[in-house]
Structures are given as C-alpha cells and as structure tokens.
TIFIZA-479422 format. One record per atom (N, C-alpha, C, CB): residue number from 0; residue in one letter; chain; atom name; x, y, z. Coordinates in nm, 4 decimals. Glycine has a CB too. Example, Ala and Ser with C-alpha at 12.3 -4.5 7.8 and 13.67 -1.06 7.14 Angstrom:
<atom 0 A A N <1.3190 -0.5690 0.7800>>
<atom 0 A A CA <1.2300 -0.4500 0.7800>>
<atom 0 A A C <1.3200 -0.3300 0.7800>>
<atom 0 A A CB <1.1308 -0.4473 0.9046>>
<atom 1 S A N <1.2850 -0.2250 0.7080>>
<atom 1 S A CA <1.3670 -0.1060 0.7140>>
<atom 1 S A C <1.2900 0.0030 0.7870>>
<atom 1 S A CB <1.4084 -0.0598 0.5725>>
END
This chain:
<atom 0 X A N <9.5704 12.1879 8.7224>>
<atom 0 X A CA <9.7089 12.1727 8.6880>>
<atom 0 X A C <9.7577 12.3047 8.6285>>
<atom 0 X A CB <9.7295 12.0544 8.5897>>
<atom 1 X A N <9.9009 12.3535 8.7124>>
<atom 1 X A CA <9.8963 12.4840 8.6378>>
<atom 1 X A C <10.0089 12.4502 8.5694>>
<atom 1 X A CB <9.8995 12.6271 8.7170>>
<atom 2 X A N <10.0514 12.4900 8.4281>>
<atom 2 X A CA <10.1800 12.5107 8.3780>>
<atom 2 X A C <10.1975 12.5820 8.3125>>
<atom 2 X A CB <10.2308 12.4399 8.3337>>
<atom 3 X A N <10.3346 12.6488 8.3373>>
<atom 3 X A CA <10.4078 12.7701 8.2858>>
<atom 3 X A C <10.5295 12.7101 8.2639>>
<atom 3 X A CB <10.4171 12.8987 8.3800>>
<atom 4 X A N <10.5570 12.7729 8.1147>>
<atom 4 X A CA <10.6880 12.7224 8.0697>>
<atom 4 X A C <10.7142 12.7809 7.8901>>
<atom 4 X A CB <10.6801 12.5318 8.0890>>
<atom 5 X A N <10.8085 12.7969 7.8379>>
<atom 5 X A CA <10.8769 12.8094 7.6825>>
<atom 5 X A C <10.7974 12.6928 7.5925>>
<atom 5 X A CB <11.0708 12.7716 7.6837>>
<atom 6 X A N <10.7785 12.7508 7.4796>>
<atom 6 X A CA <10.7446 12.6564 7.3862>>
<atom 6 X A C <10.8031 12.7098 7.2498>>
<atom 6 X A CB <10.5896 12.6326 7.3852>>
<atom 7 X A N <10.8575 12.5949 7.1957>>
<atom 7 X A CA <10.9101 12.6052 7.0419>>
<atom 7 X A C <10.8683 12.5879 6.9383>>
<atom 7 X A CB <10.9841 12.5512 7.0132>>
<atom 8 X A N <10.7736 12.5688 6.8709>>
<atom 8 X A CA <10.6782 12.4828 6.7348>>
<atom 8 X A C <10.5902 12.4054 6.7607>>
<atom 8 X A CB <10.7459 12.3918 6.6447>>
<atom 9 X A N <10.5221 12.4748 6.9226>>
<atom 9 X A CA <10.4123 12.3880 6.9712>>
<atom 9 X A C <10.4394 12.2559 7.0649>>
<atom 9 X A CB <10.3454 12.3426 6.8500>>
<atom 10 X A N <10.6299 12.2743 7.0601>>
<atom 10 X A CA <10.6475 12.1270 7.1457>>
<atom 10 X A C <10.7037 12.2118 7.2807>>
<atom 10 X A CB <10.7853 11.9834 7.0644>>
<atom 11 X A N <10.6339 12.1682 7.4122>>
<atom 11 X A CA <10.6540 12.2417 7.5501>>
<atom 11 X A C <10.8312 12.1942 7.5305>>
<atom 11 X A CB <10.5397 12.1645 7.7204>>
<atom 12 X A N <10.8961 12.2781 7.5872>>
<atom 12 X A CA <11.0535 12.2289 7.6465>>
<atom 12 X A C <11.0828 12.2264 7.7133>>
<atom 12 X A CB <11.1454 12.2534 7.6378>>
<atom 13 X A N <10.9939 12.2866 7.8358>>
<atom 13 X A CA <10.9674 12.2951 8.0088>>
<atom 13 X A C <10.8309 12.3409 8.0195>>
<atom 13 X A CB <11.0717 12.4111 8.1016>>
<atom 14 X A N <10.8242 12.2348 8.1398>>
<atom 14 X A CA <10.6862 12.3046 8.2226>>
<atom 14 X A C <10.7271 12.2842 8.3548>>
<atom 14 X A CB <10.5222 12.2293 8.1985>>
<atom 15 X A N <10.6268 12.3650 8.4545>>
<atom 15 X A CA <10.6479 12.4181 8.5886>>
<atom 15 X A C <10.4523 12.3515 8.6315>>
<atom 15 X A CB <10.7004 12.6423 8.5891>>
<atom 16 X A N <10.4964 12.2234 8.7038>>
<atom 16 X A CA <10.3396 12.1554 8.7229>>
<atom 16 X A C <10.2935 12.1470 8.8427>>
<atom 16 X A CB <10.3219 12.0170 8.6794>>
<atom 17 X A N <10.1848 12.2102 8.9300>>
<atom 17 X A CA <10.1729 12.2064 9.0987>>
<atom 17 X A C <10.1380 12.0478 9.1083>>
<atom 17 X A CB <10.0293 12.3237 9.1792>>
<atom 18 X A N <10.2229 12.0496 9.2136>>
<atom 18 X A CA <10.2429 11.8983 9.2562>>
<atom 18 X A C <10.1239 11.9197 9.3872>>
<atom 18 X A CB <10.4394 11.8456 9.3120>>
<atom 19 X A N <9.9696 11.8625 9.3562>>
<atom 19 X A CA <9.9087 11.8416 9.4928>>
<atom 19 X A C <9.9301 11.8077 9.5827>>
<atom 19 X A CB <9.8464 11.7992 9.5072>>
<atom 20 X A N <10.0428 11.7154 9.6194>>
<atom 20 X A CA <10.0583 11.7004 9.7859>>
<atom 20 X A C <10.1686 11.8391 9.7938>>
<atom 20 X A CB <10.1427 11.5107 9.8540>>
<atom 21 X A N <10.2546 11.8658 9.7301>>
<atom 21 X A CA <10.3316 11.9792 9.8080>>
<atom 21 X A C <10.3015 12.0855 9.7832>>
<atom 21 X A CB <10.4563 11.9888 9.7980>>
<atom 22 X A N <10.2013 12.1115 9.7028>>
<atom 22 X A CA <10.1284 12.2649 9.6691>>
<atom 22 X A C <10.2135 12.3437 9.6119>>
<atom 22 X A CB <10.0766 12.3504 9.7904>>
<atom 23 X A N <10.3240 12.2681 9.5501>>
<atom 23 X A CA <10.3898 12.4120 9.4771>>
<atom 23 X A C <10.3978 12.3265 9.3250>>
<atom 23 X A CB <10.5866 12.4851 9.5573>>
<atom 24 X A N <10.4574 12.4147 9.2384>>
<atom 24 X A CA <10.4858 12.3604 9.1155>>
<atom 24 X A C <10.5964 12.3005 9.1213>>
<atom 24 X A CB <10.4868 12.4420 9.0174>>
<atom 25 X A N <10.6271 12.1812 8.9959>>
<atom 25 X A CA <10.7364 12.1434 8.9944>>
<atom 25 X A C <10.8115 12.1021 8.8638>>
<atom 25 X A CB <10.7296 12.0617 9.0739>>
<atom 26 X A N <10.9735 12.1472 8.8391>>
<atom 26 X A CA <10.9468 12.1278 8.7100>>
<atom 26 X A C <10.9753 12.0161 8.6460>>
<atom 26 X A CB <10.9931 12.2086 8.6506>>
<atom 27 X A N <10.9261 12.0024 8.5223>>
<atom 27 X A CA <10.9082 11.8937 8.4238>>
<atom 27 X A C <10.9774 11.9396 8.2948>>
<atom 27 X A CB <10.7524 11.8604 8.3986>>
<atom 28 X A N <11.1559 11.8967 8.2738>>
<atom 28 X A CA <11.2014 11.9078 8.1510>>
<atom 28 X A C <11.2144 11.7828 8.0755>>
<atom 28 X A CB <11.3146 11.9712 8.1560>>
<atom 29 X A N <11.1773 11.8403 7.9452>>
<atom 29 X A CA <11.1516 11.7400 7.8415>>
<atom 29 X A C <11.2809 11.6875 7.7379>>
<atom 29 X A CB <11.0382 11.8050 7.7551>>
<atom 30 X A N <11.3719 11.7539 7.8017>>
<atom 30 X A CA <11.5247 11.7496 7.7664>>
<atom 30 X A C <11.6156 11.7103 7.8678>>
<atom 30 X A CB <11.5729 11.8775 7.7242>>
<atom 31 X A N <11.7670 11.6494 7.8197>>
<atom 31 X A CA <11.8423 11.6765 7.9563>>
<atom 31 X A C <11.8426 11.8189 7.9594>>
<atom 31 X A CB <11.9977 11.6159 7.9699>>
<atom 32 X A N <11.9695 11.8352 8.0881>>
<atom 32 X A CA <11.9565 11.9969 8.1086>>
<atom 32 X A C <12.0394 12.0255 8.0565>>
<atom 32 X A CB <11.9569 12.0674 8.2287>>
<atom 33 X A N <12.1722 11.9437 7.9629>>
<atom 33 X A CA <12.2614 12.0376 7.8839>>
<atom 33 X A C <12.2164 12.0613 7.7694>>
<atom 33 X A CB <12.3880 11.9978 7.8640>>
<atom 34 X A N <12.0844 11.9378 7.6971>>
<atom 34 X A CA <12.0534 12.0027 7.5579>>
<atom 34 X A C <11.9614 12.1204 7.5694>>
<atom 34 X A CB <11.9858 11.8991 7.4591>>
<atom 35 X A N <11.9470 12.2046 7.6793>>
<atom 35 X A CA <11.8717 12.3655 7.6623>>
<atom 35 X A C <11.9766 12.4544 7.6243>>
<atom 35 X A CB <11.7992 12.4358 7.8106>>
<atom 36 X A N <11.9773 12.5492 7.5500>>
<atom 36 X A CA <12.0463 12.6520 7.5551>>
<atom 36 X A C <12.0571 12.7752 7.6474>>
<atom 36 X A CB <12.0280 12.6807 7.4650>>
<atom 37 X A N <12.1635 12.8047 7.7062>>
<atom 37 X A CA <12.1934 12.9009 7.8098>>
<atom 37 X A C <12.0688 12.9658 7.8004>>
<atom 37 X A CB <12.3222 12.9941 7.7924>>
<atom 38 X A N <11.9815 13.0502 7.7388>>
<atom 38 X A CA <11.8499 13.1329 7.7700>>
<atom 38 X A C <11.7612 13.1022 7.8067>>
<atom 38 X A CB <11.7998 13.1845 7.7017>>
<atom 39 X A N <11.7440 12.9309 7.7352>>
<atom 39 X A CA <11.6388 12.8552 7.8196>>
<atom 39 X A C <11.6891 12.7925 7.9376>>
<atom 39 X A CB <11.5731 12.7490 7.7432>>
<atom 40 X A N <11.7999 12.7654 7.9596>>
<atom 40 X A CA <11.8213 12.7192 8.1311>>
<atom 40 X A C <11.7936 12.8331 8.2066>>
<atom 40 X A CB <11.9826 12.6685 8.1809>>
<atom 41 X A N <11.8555 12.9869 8.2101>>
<atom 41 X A CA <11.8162 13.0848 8.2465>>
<atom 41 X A C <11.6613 13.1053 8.3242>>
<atom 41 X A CB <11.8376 13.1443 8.1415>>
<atom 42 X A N <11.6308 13.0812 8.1675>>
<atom 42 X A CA <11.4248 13.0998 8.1725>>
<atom 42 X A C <11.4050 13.0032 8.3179>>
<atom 42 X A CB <11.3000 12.9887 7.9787>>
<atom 43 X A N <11.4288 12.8802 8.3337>>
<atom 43 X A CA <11.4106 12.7652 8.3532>>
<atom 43 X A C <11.4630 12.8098 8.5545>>
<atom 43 X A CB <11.5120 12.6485 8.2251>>
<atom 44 X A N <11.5829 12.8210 8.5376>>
<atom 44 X A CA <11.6364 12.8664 8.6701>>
<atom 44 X A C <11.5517 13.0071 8.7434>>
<atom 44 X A CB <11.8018 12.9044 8.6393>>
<atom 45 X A N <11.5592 13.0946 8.6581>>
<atom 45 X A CA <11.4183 13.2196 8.7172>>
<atom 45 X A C <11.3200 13.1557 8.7631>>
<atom 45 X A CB <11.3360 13.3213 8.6019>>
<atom 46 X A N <11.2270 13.1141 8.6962>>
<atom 46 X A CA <11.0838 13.0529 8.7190>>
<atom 46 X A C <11.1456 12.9529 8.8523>>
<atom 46 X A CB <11.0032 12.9528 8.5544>>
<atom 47 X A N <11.2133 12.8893 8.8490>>
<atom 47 X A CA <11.2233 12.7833 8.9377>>
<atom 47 X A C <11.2486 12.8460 9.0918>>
<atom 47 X A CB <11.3429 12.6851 8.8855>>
<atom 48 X A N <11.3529 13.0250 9.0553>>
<atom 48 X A CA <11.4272 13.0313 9.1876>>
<atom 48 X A C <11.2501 13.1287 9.2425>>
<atom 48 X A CB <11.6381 13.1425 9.1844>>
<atom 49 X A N <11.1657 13.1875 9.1625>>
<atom 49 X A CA <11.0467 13.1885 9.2342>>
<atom 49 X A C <10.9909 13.0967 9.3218>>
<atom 49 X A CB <10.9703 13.2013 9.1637>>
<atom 50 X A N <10.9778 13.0292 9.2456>>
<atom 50 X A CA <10.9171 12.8934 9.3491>>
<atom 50 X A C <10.9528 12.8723 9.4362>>
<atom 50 X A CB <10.9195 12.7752 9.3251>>
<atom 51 X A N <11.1045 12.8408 9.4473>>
<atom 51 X A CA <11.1732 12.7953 9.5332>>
<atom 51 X A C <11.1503 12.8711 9.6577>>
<atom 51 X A CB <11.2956 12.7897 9.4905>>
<atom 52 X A N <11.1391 12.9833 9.6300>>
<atom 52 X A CA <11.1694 13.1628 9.7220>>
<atom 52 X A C <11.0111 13.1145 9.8047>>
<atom 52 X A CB <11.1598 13.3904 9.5723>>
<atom 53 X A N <10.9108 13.0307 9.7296>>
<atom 53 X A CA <10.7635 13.0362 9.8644>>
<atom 53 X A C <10.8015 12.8746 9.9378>>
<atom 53 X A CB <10.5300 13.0339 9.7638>>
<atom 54 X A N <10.9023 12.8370 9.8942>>
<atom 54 X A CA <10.9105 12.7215 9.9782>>
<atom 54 X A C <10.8647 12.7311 10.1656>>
<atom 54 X A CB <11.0708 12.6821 9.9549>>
<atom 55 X A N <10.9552 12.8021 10.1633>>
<atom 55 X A CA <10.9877 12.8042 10.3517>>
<atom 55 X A C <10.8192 12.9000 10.4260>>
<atom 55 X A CB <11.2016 12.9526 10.3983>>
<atom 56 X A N <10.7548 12.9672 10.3047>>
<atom 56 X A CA <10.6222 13.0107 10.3624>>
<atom 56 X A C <10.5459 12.8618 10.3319>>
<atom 56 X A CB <10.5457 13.1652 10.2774>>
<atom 57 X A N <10.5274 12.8253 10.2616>>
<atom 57 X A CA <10.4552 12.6476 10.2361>>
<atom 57 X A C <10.4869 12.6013 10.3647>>
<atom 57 X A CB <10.5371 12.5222 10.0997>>
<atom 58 X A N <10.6286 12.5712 10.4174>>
<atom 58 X A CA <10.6732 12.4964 10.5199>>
<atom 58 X A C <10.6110 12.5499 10.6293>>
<atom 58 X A CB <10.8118 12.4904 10.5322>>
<atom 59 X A N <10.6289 12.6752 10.6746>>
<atom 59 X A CA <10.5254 12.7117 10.7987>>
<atom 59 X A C <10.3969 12.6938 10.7685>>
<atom 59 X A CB <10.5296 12.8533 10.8474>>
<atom 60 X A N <10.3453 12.7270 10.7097>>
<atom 60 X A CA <10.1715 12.6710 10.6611>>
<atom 60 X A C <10.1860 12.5154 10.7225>>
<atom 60 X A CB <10.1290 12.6653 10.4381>>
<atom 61 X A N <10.2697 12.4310 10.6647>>
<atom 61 X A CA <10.2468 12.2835 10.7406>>
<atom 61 X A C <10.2558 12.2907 10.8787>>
<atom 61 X A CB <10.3507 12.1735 10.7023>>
<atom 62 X A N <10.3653 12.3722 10.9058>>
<atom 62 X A CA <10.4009 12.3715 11.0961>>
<atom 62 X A C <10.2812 12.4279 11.1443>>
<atom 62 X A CB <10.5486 12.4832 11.1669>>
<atom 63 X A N <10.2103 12.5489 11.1193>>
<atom 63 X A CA <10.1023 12.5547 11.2046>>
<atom 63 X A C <10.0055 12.4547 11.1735>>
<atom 63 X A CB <10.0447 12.6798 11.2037>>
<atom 64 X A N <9.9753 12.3354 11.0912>>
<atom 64 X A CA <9.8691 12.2989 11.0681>>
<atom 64 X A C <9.9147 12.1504 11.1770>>
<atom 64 X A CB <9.8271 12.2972 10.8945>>
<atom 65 X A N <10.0215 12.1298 11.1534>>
<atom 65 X A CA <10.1009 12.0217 11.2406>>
<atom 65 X A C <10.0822 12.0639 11.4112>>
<atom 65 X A CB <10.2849 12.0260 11.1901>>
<atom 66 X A N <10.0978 12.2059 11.4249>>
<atom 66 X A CA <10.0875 12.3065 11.5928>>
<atom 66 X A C <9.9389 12.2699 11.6087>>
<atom 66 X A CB <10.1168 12.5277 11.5902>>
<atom 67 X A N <9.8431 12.2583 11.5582>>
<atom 67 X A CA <9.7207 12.2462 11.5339>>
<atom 67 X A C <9.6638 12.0794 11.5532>>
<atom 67 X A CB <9.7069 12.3077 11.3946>>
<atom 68 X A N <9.7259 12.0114 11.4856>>
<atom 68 X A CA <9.6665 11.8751 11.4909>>
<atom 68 X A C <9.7266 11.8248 11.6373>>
<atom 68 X A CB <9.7149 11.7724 11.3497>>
<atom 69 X A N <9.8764 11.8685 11.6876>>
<atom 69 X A CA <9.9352 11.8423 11.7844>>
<atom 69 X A C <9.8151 11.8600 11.9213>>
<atom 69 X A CB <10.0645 11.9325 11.7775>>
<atom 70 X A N <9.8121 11.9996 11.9251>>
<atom 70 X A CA <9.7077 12.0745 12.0035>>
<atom 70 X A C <9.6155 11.9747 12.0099>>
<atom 70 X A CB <9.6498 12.2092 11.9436>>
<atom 71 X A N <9.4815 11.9400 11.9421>>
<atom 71 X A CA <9.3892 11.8155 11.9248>>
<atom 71 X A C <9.4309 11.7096 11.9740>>
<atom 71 X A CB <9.3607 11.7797 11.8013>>
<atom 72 X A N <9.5840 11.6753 11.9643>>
<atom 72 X A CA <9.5697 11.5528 12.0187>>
<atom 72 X A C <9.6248 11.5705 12.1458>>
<atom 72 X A CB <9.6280 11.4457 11.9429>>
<atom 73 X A N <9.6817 11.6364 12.1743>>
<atom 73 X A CA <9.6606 11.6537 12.3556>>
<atom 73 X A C <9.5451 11.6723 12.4440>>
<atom 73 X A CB <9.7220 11.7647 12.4014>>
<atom 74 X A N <9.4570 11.6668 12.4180>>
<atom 74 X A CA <9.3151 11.6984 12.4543>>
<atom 74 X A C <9.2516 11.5619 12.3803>>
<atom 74 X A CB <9.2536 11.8648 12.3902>>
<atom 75 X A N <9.2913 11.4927 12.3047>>
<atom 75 X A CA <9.1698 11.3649 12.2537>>
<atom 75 X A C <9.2047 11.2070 12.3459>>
<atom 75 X A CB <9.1976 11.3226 12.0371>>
<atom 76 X A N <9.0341 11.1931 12.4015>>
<atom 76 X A CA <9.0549 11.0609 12.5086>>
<atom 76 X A C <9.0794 10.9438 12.3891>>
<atom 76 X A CB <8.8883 11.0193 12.6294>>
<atom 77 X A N <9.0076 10.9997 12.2986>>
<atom 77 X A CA <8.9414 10.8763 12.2024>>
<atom 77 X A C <9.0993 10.8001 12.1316>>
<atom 77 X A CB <8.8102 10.9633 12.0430>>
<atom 78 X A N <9.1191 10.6491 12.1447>>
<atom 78 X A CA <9.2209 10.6347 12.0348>>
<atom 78 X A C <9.2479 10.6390 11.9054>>
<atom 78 X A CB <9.2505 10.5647 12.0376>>
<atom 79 X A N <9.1361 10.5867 11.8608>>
<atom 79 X A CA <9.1088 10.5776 11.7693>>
<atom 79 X A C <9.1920 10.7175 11.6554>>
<atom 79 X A CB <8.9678 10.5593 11.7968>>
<atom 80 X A N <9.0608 10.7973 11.6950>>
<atom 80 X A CA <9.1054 10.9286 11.6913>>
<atom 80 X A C <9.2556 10.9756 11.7226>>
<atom 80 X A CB <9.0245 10.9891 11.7751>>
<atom 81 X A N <9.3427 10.9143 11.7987>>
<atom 81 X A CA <9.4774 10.9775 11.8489>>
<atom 81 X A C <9.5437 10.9183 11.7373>>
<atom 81 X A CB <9.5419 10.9384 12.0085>>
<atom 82 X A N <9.5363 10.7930 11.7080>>
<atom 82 X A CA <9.5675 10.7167 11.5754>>
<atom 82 X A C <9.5624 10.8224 11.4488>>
<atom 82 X A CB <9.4500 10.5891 11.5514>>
<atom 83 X A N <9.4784 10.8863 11.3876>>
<atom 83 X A CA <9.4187 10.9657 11.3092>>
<atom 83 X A C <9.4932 11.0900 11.2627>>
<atom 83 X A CB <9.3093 10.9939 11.3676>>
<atom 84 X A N <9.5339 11.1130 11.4160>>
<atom 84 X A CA <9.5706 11.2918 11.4401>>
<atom 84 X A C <9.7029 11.1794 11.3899>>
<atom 84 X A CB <9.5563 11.4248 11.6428>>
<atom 85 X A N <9.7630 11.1450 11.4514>>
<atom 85 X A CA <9.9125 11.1029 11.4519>>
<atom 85 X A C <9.9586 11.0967 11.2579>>
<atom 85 X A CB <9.9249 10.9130 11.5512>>
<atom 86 X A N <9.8593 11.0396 11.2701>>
<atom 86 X A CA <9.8866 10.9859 11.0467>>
<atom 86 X A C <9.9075 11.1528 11.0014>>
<atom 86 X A CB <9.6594 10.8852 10.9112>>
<atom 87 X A N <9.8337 11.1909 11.0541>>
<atom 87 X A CA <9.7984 11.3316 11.0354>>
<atom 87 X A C <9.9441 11.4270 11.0077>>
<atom 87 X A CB <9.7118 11.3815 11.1787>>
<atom 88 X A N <9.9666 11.4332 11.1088>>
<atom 88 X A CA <10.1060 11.4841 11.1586>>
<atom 88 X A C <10.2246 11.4248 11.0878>>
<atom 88 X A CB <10.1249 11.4532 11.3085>>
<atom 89 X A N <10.2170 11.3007 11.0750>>
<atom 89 X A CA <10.3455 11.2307 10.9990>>
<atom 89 X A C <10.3660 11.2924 10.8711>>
<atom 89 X A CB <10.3278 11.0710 10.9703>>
<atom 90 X A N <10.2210 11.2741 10.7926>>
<atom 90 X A CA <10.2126 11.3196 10.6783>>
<atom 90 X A C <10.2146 11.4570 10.6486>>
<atom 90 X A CB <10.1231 11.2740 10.6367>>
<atom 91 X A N <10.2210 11.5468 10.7424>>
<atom 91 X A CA <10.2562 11.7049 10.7285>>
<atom 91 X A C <10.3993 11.7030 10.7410>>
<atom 91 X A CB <10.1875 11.8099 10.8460>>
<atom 92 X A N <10.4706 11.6135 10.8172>>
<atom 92 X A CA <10.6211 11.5918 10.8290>>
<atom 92 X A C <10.6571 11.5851 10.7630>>
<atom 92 X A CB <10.6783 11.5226 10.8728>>
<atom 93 X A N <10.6441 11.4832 10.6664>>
<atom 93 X A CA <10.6757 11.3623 10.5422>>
<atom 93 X A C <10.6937 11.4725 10.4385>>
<atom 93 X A CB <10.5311 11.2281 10.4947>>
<atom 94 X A N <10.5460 11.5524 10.4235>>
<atom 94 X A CA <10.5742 11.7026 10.3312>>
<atom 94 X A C <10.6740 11.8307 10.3273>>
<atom 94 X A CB <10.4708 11.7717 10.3473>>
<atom 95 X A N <10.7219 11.8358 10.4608>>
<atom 95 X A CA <10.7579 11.9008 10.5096>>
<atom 95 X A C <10.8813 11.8628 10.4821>>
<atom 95 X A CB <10.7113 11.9172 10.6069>>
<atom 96 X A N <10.9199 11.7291 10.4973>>
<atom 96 X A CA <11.0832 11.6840 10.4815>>
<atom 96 X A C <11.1089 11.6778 10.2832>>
<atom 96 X A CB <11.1105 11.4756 10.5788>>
<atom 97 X A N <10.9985 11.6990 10.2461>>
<atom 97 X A CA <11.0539 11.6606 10.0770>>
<atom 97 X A C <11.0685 11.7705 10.0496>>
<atom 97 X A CB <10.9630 11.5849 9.9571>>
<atom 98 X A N <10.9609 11.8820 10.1040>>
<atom 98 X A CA <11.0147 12.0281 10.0615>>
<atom 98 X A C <11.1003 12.0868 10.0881>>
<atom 98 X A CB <10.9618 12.1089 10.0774>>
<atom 99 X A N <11.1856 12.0385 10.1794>>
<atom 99 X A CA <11.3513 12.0815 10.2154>>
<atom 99 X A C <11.4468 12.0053 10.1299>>
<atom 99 X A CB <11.3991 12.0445 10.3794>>
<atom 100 X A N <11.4380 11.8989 10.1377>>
<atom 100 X A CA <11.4763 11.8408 9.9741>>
<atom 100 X A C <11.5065 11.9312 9.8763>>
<atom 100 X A CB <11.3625 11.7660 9.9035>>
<atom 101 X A N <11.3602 11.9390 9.8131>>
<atom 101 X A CA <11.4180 12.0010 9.6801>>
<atom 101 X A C <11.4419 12.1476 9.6924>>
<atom 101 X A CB <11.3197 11.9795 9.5571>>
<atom 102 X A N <11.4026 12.2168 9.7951>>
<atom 102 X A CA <11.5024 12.3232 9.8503>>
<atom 102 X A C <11.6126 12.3353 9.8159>>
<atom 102 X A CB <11.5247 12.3215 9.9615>>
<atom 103 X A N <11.6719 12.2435 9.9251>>
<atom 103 X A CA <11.8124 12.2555 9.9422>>
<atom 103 X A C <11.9111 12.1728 9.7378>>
<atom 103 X A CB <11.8448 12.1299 10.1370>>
<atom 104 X A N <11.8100 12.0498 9.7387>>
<atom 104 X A CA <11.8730 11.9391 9.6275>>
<atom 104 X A C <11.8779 12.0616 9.5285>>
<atom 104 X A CB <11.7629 11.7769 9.5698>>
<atom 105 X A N <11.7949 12.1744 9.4971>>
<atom 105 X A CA <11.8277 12.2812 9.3904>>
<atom 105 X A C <11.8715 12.3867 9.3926>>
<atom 105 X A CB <11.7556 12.3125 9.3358>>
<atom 106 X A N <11.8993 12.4109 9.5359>>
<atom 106 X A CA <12.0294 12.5301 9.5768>>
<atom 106 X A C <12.1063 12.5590 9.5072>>
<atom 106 X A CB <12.1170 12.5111 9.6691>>
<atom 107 X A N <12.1886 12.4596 9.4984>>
<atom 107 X A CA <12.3726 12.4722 9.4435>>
<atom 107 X A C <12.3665 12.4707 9.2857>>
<atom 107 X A CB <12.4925 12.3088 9.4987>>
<atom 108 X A N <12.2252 12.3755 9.2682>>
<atom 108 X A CA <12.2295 12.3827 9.1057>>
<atom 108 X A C <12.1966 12.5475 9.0383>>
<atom 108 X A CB <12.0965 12.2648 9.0443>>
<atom 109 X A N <12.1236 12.6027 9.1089>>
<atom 109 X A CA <12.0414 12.7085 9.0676>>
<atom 109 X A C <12.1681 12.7956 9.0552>>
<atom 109 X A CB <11.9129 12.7581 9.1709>>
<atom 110 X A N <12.2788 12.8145 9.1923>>
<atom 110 X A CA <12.3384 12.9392 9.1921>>
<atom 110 X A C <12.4636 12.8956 9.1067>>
<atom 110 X A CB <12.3667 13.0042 9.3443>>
<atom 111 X A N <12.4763 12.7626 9.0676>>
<atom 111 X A CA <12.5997 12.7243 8.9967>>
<atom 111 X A C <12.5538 12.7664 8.8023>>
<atom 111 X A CB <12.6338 12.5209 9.0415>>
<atom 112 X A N <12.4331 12.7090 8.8038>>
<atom 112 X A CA <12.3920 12.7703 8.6761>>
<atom 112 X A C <12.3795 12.9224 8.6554>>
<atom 112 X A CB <12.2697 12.7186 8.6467>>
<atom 113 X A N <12.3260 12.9682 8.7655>>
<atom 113 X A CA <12.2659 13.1038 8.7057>>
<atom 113 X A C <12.4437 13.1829 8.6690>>
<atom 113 X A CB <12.1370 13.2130 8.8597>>
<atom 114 X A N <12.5121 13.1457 8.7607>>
<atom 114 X A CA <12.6047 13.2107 8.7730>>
<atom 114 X A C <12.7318 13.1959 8.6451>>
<atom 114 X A CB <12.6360 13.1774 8.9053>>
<atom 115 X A N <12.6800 13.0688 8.5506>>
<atom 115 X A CA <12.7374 13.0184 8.4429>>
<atom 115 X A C <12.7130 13.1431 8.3193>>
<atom 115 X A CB <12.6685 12.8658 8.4140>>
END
C-alpha cells in the first residue's frame, strides 16, 4: 500500500492509496473538499494531476494485454478455456472503463480548482 499525502499533528488529511485492481493510486480525503485550505487542495490537485497524467499509459498496458488474450482466443479449440479468456477480457474492459471514469469524473474538477 503506497501513501503519499500532508499531515498535521500526526492526523493524515489526505492520502493517495494504489488501488490493486487499477494499479494506480487513489485519493482518500479525510475532509470534505471545502474544509482544506486553498494550499492543501493545491497539494491535493498536483499529486492527483500526476496520477492522473499515467492514466492513458495504464490504459494501453490493459489494451495490449486484452490484444493478447484476444489473440489466444482465436486460436483456442478448448471451451472451456474460451470461457476463461473471455472473463479475461471483460475484466481488462471493466478496468479499462473505470479508469476513464475517474479520468475524465476529475478533469473539470482539477482544472476548475487549480485555476481557483
């Protein structure tokens, strides 16, 4: 578990936590977002617009691994197995569709804050 984040008197006020199925971090505020003060939303929006910035390399990492399981299953007699590959694939999708999500769901917030 990695986290990076501000701390005040030993109490975290953000953390940034890798989420194992989507391999990136994600953050975890322990406040709403208006009780931070402008430096810590700042802090908070930086760290985040990093992250954000390896999204779309994460996303190809799934597409070739998805180009890959695809490949396998054009070539597999077995069903069983075609069953397998298929779960396979959904679930690189499934990843693939949440990480455009919070992509996009923290776009407007990011450039509306930073720009505050």
């Amino acid at each position: 578990m990695v986290e990076m984040g501000r701390k005040r008197k030993e109490v975290t006020m953000f953390s940034f936590i890798k989420d194992k199925r989507l391999g990136i971090p994600l953050p975890q505020l322990d406040l709403e977002w208006n009780k931070y003060d402008k430096k810590t939303q700042q802090d908070i929006l930086l760290e985040w617009e990093k992250i954000r910035g390896r999204i779309p390399d994460r996303i190809k990492e799934l597409e070739e691994q998805i180009n890959m399981k695809q490949a396998q299953l054009n070539d597999e007699a077995n069903f069983e197995r075609s069953c397998e590959l298929n779960t396979e694939i959904a679930e690189y999708a499934s990843i693939i569709n949440d990480l455009w999500l919070w992509y996009r769901m923290n776009q407007h917030v990011s450039s509306s804050k930073i720009h505050s």
